[in-house]
C-alpha positions in Angstrom: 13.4 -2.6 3.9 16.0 -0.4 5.3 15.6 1.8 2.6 11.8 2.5 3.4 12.5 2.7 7.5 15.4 5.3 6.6 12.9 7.6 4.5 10.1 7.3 7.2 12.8 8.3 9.6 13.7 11.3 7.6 9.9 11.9 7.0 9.0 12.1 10.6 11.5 14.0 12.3 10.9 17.3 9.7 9.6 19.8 11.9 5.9 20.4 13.1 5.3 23.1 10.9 5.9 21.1 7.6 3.0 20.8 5.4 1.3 17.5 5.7 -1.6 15.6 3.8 -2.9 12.8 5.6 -5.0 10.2 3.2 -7.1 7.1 3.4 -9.2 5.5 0.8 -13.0 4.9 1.2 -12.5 2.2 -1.4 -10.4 0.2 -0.2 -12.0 0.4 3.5 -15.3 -0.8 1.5 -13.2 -3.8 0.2 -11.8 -4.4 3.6 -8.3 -2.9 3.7 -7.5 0.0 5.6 -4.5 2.1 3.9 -3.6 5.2 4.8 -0.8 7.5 3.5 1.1 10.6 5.0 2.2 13.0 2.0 4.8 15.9 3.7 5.8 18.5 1.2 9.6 18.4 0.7 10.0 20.9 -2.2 7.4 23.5 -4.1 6.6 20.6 -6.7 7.3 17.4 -4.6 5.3 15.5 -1.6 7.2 12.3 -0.1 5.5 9.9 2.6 4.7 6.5 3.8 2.0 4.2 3.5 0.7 1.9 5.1 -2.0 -1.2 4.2 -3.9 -3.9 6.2 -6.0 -6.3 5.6 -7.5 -9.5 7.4 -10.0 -11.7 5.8 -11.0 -15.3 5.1 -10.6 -16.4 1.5 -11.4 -20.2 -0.1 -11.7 -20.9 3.8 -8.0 -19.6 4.7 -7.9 -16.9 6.8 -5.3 -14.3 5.0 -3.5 -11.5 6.9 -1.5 -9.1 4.6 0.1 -5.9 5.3 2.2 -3.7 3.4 4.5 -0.8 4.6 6.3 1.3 1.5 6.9 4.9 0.4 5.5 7.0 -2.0 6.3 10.4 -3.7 4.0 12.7 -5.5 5.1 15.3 -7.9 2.3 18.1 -8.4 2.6 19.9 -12.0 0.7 22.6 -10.7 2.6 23.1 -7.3 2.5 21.0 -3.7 -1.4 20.3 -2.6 -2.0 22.5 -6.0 -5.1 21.6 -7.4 -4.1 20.1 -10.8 -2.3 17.2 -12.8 0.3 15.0 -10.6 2.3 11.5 -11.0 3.1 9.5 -8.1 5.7 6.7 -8.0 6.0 4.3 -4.9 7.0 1.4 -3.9 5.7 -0.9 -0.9 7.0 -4.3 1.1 4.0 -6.5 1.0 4.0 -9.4 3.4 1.1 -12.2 3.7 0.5 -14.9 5.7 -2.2 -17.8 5.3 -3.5 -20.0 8.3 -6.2 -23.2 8.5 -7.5 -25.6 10.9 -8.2 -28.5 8.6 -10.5 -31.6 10.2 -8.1 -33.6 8.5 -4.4 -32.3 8.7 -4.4 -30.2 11.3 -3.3 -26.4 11.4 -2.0 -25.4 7.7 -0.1 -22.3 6.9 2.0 -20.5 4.4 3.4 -17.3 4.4 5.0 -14.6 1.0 6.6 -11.6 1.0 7.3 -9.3 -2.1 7.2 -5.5 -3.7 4.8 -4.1 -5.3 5.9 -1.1 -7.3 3.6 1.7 -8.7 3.1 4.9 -10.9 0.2 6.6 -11.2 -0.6 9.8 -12.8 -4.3 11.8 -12.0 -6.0 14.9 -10.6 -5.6 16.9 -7.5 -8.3 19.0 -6.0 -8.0 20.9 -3.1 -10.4 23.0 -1.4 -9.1 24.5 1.4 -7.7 22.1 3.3 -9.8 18.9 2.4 -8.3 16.8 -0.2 -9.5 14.4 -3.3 -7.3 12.7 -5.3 -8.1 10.4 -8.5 -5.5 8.4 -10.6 -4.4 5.4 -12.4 -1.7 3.6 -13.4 0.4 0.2 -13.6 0.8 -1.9 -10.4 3.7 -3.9 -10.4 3.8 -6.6 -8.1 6.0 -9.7 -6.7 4.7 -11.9 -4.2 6.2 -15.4 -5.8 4.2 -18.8 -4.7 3.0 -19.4 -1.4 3.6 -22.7 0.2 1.2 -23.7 2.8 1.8 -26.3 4.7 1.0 -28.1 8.4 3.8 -29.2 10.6 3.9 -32.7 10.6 4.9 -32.1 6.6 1.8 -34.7 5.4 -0.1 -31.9 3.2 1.3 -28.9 0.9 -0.1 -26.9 -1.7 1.0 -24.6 -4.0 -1.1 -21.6 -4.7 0.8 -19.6 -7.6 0.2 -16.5 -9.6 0.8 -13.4 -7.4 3.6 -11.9 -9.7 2.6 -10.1 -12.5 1.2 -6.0 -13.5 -2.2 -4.7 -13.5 -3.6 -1.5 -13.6 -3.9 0.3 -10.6 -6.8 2.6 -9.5 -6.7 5.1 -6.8 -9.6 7.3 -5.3 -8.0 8.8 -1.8 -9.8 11.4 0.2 -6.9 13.8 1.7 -6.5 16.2 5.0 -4.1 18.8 4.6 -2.6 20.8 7.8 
């Protein structure tokens, strides 16, 4: 975690006039989370930025809040906000939480935190200064077992299963300035 607030320190204090690509992902706002990534060129081949996830929804009658904060850099083949092949590792802190009022037991809760680490690889186009990108890739993520539980310690369950790789797909619609 100090890793990823010491990069987004360095990020932001570059000066006004750095190149900049601001991204969200109509996707992912369809399914509910809102991400959105800031790519600030730091070489002629390389981008490096934060992002930045959220999501709040009620699943199998729990409402779920999860956020995730990480860093991610992109390396253009053709050149920085070049229109053309890139690969893009990252790595984010993901951090979920899990809250009930059950009839019976009272308020439950649980909370998890993990990493989720990614590479993708895709394709770039640029007109102007609007933005799409398009890749895939493997997601690699840690979130361990969540525990929820109420306070008085008379109900717990397990839910398991949140470690593991799959493949990531990204479709991000980008602002450059």
């Amino acid at each position: 975690m100090k890793f990823i607030c010491s990069v987004l320190l360095i990020l932001f204090s570059f000066k006004a006039s750095a190149e900049v690509n601001l991204r969200t992902s109509p996707i992912h706002l369809l399914a509910g989370i809102a991400l959105f990534e800031a790519d600030f060129k730091i070489s002629d081949k390389w981008s490096l930025g934060p992002t930045l996830a959220y999501s709040s929804a009620d699943s199998d009658g729990f409402d779920t809040n999860v956020y995730a904060l990480g860093v991610r850099g992109n390396y253009y083949f053709a050149g920085t906000f070049a229109q053309g092949w890139y690969m893009s590792p990252g790595v984010q802190f993901v951090s979920a939480s899990v809250k009930d009022d059950d009839p019976t037991f009272g308020e439950i809760e649980g909370k998890a935190s993990g990493l989720a680490i990614n590479l993708f690889g895709g394709y770039f186009w640029m007109w102007e200064n609007f933005n799409i990108q398009l890749g895939a890739g493997p997601v690699i993520y840690t979130l361990g077992e969540i525990t929820v539980e109420n306070k008085s310690s008379n109900y717990k369950e397990d839910f398991s299963g949140y470690d593991g790789v799959d493949l990531g797909i990204e479709f991000s619609l980008g602002w450059k300035f």
